[in-house]
C-alpha positions, 0 to 999 in steps of 0.5 A: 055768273061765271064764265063757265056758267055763261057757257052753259047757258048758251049751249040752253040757247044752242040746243033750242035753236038746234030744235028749233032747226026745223020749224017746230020743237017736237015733244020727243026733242023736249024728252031727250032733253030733259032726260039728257040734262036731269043728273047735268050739274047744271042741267037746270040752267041749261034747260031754263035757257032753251025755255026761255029762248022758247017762250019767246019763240026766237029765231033759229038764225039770231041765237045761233049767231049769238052762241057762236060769238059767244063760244069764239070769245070764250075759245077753245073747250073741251065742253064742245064736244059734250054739244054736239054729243047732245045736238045729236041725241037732241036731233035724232029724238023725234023721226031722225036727224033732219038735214036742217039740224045736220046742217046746224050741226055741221055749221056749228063745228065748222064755224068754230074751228074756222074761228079758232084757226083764225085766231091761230092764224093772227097769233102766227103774225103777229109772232112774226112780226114782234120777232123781225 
């Protein structure tokens, strides 16, 4: 699987956990998601991670762990924004955006720029210290 591919495959995993947020996936969740992905070139992939993690009724807290390690290894990627463009189209479907998928919402944006900038942050030493 391409790396690419895997990243796509998380982002299945980001969404059910996104849907996931509030206790239950509402059928209207399903249907946004499904039309959001039916002309995605890897529309079917995605899907088949969010049924998956579905059909084992995974923990809201375990895969979104797991989707965050993996996007900080992957880095930065401008398919991030196309997340969160689809988080919210995912969370709005059915009565609105609660605040516990506002809240994963905001936590996954957070969590990777503070991972990102880290990162930075570590590059800048060790700059600093190859230099002196």
């Amino acid at each position: 699987m391409k790396k690419e591919e895997k990243l796509y495959e998380v982002f299945g995993e980001l969404l059910y956990a996104l849907a996931k947020a509030d206790g239950v996936i509402k059928k209207e969740e399903k249907e946004a998601l499904t039309q959001l992905l039916k002309n995605h070139a890897l529309g079917s992939e995605i899907l088949w991670s969010f049924e998956f993690e579905e059909s084992h009724n995974s923990s809201v807290e375990e895969i979104y762990n797991k989707v965050i390690n993996f996007c900080h290894v992957y880095g930065p990627a401008p398919q991030y924004d196309e997340f969160i463009t689809a988080m919210k189209i995912v969370a709005d479907a059915s009565d609105g955006m609660t605040a516990k998928e506002h809240k994963l919402i905001n936590s996954f944006s957070e969590d990777l720029m503070e991972r990102f900038q880290r990162d930075i942050d570590k590059l800048k030493q060790f700059k600093k210290k190859e230099y002196r």
